[in-house]
Every structure is written in structure tokens, then in C-alpha cells.
N, CA, C and O atoms as a GROMACS GRO file, in nm:
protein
  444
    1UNK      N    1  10.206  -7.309  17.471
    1UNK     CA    2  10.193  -7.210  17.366
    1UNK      C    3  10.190  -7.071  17.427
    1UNK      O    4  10.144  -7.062  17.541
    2UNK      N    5  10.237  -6.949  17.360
    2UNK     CA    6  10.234  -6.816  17.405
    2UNK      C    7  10.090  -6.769  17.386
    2UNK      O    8   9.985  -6.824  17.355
    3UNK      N    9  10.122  -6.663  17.412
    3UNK     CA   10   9.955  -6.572  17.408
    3UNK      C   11   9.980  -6.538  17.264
    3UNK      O   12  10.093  -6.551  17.218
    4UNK      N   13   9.864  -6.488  17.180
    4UNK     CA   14   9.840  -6.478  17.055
    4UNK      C   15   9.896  -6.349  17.083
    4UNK      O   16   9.988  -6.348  17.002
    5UNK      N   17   9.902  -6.208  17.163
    5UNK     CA   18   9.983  -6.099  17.144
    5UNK      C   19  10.072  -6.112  17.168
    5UNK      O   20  10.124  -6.014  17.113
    6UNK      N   21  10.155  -6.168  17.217
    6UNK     CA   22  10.301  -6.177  17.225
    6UNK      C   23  10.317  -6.230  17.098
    6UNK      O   24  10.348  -6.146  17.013
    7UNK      N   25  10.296  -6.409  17.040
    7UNK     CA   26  10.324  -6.379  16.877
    7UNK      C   27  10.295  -6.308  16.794
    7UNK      O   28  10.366  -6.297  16.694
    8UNK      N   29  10.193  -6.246  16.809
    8UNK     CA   30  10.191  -6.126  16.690
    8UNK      C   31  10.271  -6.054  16.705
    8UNK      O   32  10.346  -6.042  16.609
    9UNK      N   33  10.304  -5.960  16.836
    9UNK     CA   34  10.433  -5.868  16.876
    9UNK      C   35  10.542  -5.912  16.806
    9UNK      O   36  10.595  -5.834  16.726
   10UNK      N   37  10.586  -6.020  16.819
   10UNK     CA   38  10.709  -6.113  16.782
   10UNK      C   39  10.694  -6.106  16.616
   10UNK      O   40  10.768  -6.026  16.559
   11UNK      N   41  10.615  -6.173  16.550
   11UNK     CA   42  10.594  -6.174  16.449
   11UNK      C   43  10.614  -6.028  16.341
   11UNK      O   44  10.690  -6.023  16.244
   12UNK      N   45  10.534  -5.930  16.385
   12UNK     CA   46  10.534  -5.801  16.397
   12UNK      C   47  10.681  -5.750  16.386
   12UNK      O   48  10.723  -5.719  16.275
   13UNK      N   49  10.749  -5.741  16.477
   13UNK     CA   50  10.868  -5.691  16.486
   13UNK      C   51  10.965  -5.772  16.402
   13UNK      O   52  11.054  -5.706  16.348
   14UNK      N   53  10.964  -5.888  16.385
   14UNK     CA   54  11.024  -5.930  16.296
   14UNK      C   55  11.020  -5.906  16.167
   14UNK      O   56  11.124  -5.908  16.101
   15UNK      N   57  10.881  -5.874  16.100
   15UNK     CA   58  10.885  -5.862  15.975
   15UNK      C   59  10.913  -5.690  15.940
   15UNK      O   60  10.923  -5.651  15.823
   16UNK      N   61  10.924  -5.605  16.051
   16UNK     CA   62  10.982  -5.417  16.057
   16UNK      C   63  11.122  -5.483  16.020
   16UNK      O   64  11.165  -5.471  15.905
   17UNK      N   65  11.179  -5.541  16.101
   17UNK     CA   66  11.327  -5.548  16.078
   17UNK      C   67  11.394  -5.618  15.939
   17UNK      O   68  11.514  -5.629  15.913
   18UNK      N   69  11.274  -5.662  15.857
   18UNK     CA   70  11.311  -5.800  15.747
   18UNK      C   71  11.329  -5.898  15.785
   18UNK      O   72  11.340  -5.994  15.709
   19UNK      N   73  11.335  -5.905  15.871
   19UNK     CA   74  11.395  -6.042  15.932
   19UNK      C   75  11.333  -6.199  15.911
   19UNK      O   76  11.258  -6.195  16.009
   20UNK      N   77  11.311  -6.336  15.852
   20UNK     CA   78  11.315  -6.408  15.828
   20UNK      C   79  11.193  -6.450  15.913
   20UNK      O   80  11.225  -6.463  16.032
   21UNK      N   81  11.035  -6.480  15.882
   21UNK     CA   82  10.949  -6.540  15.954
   21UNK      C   83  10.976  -6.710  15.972
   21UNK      O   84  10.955  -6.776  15.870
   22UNK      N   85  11.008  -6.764  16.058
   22UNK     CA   86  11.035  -6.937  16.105
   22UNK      C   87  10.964  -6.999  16.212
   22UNK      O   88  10.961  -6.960  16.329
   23UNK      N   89  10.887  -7.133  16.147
   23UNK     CA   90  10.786  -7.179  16.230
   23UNK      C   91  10.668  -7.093  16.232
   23UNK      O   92  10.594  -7.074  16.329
   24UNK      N   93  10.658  -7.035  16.097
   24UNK     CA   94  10.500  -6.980  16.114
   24UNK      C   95  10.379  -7.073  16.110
   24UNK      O   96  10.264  -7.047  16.145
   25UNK      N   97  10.438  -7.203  16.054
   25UNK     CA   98  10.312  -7.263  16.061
   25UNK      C   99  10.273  -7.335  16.202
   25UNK      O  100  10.155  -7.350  16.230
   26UNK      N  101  10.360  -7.370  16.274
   26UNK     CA  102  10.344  -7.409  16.390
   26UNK      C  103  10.231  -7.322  16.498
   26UNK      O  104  10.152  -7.347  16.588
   27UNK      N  105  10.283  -7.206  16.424
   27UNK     CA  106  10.178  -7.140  16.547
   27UNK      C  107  10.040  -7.095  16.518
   27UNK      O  108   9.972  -7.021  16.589
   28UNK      N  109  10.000  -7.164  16.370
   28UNK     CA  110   9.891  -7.205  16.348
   28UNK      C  111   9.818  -7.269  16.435
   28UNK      O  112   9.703  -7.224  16.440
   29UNK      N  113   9.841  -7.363  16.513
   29UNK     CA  114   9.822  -7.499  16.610
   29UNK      C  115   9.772  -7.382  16.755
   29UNK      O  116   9.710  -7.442  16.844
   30UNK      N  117   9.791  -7.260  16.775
   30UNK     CA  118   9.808  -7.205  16.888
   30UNK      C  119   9.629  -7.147  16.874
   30UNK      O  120   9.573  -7.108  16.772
   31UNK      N  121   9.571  -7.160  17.011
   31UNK     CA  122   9.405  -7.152  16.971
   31UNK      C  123   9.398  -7.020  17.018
   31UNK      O  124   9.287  -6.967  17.022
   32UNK      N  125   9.488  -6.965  17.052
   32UNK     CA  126   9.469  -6.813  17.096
   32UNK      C  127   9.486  -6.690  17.007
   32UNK      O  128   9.463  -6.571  17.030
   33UNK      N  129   9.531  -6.748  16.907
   33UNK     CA  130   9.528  -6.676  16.781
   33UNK      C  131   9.438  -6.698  16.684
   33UNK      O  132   9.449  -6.640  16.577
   34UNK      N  133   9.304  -6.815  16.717
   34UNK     CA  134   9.199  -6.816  16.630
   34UNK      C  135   9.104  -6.722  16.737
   34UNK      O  136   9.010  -6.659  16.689
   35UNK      N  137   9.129  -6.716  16.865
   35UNK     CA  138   9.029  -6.696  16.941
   35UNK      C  139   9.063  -6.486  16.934
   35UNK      O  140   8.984  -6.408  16.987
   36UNK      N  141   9.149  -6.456  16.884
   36UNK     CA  142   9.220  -6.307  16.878
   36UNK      C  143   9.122  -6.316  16.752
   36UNK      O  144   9.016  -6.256  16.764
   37UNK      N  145   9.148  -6.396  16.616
   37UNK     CA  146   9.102  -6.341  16.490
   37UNK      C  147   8.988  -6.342  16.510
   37UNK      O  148   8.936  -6.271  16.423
   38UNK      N  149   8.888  -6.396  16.601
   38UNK     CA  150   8.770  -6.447  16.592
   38UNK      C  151   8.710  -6.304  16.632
   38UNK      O  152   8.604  -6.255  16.594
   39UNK      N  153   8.822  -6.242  16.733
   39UNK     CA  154   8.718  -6.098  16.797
   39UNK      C  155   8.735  -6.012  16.670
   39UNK      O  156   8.649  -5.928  16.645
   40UNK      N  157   8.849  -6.028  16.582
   40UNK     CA  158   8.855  -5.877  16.489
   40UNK      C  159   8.705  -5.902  16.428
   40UNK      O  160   8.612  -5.823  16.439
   41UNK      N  161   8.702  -6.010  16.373
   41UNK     CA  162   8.616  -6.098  16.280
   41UNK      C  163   8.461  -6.046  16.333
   41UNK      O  164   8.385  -5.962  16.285
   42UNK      N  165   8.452  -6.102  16.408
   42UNK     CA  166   8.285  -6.078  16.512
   42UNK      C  167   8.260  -5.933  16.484
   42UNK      O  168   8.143  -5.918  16.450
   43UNK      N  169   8.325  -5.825  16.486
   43UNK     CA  170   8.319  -5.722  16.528
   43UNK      C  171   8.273  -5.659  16.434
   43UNK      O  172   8.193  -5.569  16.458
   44UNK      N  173   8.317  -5.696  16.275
   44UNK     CA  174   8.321  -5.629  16.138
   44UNK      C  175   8.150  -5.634  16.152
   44UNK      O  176   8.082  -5.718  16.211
   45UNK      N  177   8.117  -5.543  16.094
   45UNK     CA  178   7.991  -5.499  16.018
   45UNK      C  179   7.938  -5.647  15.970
   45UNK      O  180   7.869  -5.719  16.042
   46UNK      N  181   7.976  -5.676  15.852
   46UNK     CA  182   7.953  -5.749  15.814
   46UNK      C  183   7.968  -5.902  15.819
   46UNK      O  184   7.951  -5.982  15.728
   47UNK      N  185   8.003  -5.924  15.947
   47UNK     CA  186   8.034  -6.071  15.996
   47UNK      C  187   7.892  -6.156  16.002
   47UNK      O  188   7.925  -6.273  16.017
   48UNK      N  189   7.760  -6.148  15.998
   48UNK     CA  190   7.668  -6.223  16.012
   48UNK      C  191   7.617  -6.241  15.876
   48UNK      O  192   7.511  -6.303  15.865
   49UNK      N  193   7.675  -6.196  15.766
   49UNK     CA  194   7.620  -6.209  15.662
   49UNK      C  195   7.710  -6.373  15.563
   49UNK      O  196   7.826  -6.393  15.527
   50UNK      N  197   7.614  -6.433  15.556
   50UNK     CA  198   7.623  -6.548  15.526
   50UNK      C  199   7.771  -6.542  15.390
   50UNK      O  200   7.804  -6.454  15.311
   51UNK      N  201   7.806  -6.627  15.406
   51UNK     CA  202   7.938  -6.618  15.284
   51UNK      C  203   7.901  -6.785  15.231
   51UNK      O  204   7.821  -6.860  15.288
   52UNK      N  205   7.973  -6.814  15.123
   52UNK     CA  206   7.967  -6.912  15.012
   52UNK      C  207   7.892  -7.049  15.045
   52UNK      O  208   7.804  -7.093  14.971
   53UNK      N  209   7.928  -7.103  15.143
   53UNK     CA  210   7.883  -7.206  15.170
   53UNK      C  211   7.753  -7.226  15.331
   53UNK      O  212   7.711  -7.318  15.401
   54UNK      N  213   7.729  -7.026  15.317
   54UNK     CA  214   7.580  -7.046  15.365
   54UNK      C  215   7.588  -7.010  15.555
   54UNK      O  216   7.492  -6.975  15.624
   55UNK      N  217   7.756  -7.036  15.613
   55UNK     CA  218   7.743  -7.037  15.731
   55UNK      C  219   7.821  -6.858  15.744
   55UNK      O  220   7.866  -6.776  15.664
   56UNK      N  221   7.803  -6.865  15.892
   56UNK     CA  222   7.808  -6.700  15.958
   56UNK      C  223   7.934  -6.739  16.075
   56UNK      O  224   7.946  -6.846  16.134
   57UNK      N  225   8.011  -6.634  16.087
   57UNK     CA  226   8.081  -6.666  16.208
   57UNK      C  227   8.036  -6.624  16.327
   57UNK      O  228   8.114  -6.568  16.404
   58UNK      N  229   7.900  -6.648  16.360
   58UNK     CA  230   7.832  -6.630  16.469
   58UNK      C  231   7.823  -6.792  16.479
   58UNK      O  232   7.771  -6.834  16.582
   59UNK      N  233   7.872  -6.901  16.369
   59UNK     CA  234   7.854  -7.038  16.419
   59UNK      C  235   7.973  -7.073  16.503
   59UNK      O  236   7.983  -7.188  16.546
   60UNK      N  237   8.079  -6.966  16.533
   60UNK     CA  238   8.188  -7.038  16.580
   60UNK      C  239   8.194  -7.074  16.671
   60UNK      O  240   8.134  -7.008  16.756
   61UNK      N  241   8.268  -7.201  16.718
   61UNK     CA  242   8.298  -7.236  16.856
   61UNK      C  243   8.414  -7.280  16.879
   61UNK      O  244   8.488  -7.283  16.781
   62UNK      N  245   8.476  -7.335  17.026
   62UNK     CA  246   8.603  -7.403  17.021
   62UNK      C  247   8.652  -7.518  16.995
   62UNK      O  248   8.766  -7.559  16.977
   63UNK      N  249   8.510  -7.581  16.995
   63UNK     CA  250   8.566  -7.705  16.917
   63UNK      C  251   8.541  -7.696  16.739
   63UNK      O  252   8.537  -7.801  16.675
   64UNK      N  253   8.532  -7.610  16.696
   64UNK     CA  254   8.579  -7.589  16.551
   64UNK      C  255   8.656  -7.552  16.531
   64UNK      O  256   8.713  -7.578  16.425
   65UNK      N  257   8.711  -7.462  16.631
   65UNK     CA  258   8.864  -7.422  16.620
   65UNK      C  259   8.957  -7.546  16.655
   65UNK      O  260   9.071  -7.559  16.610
   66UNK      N  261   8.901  -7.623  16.729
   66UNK     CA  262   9.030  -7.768  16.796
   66UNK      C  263   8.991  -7.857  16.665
   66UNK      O  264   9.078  -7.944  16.658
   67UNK      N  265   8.899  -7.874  16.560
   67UNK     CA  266   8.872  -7.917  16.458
   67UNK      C  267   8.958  -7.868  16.352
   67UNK      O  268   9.025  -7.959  16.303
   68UNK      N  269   8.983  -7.728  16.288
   68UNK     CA  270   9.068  -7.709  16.226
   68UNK      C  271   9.211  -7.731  16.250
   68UNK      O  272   9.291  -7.783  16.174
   69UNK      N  273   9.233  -7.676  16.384
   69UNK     CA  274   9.360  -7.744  16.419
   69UNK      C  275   9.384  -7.862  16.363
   69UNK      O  276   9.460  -7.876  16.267
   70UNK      N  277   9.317  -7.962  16.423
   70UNK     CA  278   9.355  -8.106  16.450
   70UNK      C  279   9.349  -8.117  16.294
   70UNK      O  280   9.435  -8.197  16.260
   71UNK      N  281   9.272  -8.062  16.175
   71UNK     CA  282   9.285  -8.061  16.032
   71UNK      C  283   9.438  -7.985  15.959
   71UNK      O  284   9.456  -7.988  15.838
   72UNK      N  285   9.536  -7.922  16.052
   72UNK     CA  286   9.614  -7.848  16.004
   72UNK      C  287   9.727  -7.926  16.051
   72UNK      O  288   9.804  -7.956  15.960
   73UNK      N  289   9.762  -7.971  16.174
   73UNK     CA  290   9.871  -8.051  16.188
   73UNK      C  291   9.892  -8.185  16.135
   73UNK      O  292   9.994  -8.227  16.190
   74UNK      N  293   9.835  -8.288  16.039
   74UNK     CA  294   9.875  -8.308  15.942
   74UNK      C  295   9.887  -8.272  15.817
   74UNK      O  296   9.940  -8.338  15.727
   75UNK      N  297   9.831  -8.153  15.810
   75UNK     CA  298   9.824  -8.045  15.635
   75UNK      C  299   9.700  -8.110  15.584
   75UNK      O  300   9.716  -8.123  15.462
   76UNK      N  301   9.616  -8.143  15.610
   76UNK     CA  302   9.436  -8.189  15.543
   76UNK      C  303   9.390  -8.080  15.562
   76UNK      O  304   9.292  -8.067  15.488
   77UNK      N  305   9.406  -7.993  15.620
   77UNK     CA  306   9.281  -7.825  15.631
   77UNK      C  307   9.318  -7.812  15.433
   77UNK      O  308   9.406  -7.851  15.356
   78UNK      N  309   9.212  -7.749  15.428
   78UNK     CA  310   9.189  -7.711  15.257
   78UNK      C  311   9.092  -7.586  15.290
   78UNK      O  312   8.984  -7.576  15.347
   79UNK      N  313   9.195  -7.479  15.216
   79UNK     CA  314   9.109  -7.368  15.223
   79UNK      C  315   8.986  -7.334  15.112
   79UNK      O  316   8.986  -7.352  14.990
   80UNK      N  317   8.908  -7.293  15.180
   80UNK     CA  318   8.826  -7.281  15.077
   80UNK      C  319   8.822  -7.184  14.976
   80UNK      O  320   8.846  -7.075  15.027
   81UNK      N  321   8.796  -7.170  14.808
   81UNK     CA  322   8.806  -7.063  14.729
   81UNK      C  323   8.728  -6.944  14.722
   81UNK      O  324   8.605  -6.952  14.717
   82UNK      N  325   8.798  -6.816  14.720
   82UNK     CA  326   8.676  -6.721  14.753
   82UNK      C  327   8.582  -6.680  14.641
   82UNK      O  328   8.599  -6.678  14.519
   83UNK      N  329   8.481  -6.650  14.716
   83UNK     CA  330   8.395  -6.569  14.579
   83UNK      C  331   8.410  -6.466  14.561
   83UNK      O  332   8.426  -6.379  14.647
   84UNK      N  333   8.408  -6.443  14.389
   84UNK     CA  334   8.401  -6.337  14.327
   84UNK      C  335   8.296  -6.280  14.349
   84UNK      O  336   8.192  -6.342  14.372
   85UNK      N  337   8.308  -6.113  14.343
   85UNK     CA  338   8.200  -6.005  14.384
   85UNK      C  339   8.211  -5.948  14.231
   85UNK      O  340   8.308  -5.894  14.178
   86UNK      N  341   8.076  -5.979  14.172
   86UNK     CA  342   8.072  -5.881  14.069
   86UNK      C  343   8.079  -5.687  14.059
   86UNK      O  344   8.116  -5.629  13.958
   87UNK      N  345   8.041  -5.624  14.175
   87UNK     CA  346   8.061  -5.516  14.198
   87UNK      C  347   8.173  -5.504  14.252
   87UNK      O  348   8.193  -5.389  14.292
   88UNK      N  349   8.275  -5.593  14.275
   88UNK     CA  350   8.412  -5.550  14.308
   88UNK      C  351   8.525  -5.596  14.228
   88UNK      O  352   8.619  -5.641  14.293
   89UNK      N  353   8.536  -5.595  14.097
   89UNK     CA  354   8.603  -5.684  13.968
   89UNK      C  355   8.754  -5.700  14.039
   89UNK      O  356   8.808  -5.810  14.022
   90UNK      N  357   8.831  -5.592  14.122
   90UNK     CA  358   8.951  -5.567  14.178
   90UNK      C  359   8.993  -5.616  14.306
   90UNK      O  360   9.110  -5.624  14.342
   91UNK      N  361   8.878  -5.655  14.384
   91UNK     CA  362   8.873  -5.682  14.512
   91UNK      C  363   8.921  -5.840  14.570
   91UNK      O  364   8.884  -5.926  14.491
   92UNK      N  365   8.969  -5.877  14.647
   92UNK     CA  366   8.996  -5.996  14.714
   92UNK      C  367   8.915  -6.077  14.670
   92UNK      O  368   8.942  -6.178  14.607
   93UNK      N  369   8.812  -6.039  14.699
   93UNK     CA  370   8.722  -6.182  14.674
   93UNK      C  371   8.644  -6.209  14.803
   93UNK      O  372   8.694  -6.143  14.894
   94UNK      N  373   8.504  -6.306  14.860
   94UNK     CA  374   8.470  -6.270  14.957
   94UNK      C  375   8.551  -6.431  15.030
   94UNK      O  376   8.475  -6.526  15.012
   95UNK      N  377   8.628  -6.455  15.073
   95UNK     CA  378   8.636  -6.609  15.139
   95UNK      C  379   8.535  -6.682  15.238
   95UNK      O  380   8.431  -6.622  15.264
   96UNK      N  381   8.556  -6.797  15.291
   96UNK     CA  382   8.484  -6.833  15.336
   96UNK      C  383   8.527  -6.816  15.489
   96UNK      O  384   8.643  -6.802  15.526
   97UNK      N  385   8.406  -6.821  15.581
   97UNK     CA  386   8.463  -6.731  15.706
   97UNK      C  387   8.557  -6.799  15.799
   97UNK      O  388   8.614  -6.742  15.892
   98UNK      N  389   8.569  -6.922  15.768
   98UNK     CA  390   8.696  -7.002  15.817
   98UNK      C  391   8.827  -6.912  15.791
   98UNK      O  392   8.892  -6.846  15.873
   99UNK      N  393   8.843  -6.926  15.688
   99UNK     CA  394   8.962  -6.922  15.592
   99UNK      C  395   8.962  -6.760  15.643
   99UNK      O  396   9.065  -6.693  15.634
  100UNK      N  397   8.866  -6.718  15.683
  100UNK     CA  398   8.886  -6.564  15.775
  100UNK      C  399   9.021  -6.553  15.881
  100UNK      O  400   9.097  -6.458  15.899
  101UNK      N  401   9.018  -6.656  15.928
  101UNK     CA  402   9.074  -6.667  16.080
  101UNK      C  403   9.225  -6.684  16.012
  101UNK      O  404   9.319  -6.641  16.078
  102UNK      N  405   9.243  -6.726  15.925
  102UNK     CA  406   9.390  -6.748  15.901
  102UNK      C  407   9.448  -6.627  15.847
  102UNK      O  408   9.562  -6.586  15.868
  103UNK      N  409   9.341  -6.563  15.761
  103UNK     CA  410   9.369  -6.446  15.646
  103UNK      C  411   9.381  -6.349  15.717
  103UNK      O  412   9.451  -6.263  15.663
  104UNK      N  413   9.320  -6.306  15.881
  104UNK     CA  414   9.316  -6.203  15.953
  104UNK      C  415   9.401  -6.206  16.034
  104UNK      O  416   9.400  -6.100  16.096
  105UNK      N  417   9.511  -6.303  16.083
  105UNK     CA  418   9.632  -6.264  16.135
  105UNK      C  419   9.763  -6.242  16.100
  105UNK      O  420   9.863  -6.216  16.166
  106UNK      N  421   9.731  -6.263  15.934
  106UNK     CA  422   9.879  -6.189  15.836
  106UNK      C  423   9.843  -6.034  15.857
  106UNK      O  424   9.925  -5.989  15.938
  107UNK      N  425   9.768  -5.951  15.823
  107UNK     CA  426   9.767  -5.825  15.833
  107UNK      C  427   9.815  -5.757  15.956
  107UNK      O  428   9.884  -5.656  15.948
  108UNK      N  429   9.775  -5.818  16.087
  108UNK     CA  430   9.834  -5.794  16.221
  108UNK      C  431   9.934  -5.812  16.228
  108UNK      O  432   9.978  -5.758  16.329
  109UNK      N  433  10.051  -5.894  16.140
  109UNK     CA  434  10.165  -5.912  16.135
  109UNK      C  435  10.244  -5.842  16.128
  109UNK      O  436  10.348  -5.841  16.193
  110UNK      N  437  10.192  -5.730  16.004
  110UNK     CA  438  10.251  -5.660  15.858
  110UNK      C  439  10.302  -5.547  15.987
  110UNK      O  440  10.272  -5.569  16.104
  111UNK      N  441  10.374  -5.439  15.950
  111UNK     CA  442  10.418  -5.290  15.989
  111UNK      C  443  10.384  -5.208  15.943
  111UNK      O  444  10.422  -5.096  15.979
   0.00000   0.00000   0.00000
């Protein structure tokens, strides 16, 4: 597997040009891109504050990351639904901090 900045680079530049994203899910499977989202993630303000089902991503480790994996390469990962923020009627929604790690390397993608 590549380094999680080189696919994002890749990824990245592909989507400036329009160009056709292929095999994005594959590189789901790559742990260096949970271990990239995990630092944006850690970093936020608000990363220790408990989300829906009670846990913090201060619980993360690598074998939860080799756990989701191993849940994604046959398609059984199930994301979880986010919660609604009553003071934010417009807003995303808060997800659950799993479902962080996937949601935080489309934006790194974008241009």
C-alpha cells in the first residue's frame, strides 16, 4: 500500500482536473489513511467529547482500525447515523467518531 499522502496527493489532483476517482474503495483497506485521519481528528477541539454511542476518539487504537478494515473488505462496516444538533437545524449532524475517519479524508481530497 502507498503512504496516505501520496493518495491523497493523487486523489487530490485528480479530482482539480475532473478526472474520474477509481478504486476509491480499495484504499479504504490502506491503515495509513485511518492513521492520517486519526491526527486531523485528535487534534480538533472537540475530539474528547463523547458522541452518540458514548465513546471518544481518545479510544482509538490499531487494532480498531485492522477491525474496521477487516469489517470493510467484505462491505459489513455499517456506518453509523449521525445526530441531530438541535442548535444546529442546518448542520451535518454530529456522527459517530468512527464514521469520522472515513468522513475526514473526502475533504482532503476536494481542491
Amino acid at each position: 500500500m502507498q503512504e496516505a499522502e501520496v493518495v491523497l496527493g493523487v486523489l487530490r489532483e485528480r479530482g482539480r482536473k475532473g478526472l474520474p476517482l477509481t478504486q476509491l474503495y480499495r484504499q479504504m483497506f490502506n491503515k495509513d489513511l485511518y492513521l492520517a485521519a486519526y491526527g486531523n481528528i485528535y487534534s480538533n477541539q472537540g475530539a474528547m467529547t463523547p458522541g452518540p454511542s458514548q465513546e471518544t476518539a481518545d479510544g482509538m487504537s490499531e487494532d480498531l482500525i485492522d477491525e474496521v478494515i477487516g469489517q470493510m473488505r467484505p462491505e459489513r462496516y455499517r456506518f453509523a447515523p449521525a445526530r441531530r444538533v438541535r442548535n444546529e437545524p442546518t448542520g451535518p449532524g454530529s456522527p459517530h467518531w468512527r464514521g469520522s475517519y472515513h468522513a475526514s479524508a473526502g475533504p482532503r481530497c476536494s481542491p
